[in-house]
C-alpha positions, -999 to 999 in steps of 0.1 A, spaced: 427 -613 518 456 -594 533 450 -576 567 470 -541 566 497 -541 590 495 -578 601 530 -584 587 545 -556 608 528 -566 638 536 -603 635 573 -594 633 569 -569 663 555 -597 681 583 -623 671 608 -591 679 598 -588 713 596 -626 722 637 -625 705 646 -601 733 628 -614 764 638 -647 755 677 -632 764 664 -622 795 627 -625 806 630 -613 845 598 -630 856 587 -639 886 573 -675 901 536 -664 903 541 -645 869 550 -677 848 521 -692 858 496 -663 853 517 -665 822 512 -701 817 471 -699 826 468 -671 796 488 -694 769 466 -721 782 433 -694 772 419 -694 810 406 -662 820 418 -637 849 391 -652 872 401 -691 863 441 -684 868 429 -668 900 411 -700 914 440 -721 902 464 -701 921 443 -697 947 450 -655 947 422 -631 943 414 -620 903 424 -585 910 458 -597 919 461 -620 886 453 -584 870 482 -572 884 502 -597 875 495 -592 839 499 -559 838 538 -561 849 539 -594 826 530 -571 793 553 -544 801 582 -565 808 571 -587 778 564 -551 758 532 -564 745 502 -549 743 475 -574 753 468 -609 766 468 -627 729 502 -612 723 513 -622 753 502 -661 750 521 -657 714 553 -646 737 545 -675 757 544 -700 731 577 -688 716 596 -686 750 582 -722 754 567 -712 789 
């Protein structure tokens, strides 16, 4: 069974990771927030790894989707796997 629109999105996805993989302007701390999502931890985990308060890591993924141009977390861990992060 086909899902509507999965195709589309799936390519949108793929689209976006083509561009930021030219030039993904992240930061440090962002790569690994980054890193702690591909790896499936949650805000409140990647906070107690870095050792940064949860709110913060909330921040941090809030600039990561826009400069990524996704629109949640699981899109975001796709990006991740593409750019190889």
């Amino acid at each position: 069974m086909e899902r509507p629109g999965y195709d589309t999105h799936q390519a949108s996805v793929a689209t976006t990771a083509a561009s930021c993989a030219a030039s993904p302007r992240l930061t440090p701390t962002q790569i690994r927030v980054l890193r702690g999502v591909h790896s499936g931890l949650l805000n409140k985990q990647i906070a107690f790894d870095l050792g940064i308060a949860e709110a913060t890591v909330k921040v941090h993924m809030t600039a990561l989707m826009r400069k990524l141009n996704v629109r949640n977390r699981t899109q975001a861990a796709i990006v991740a796997q593409t750019l190889a992060i």
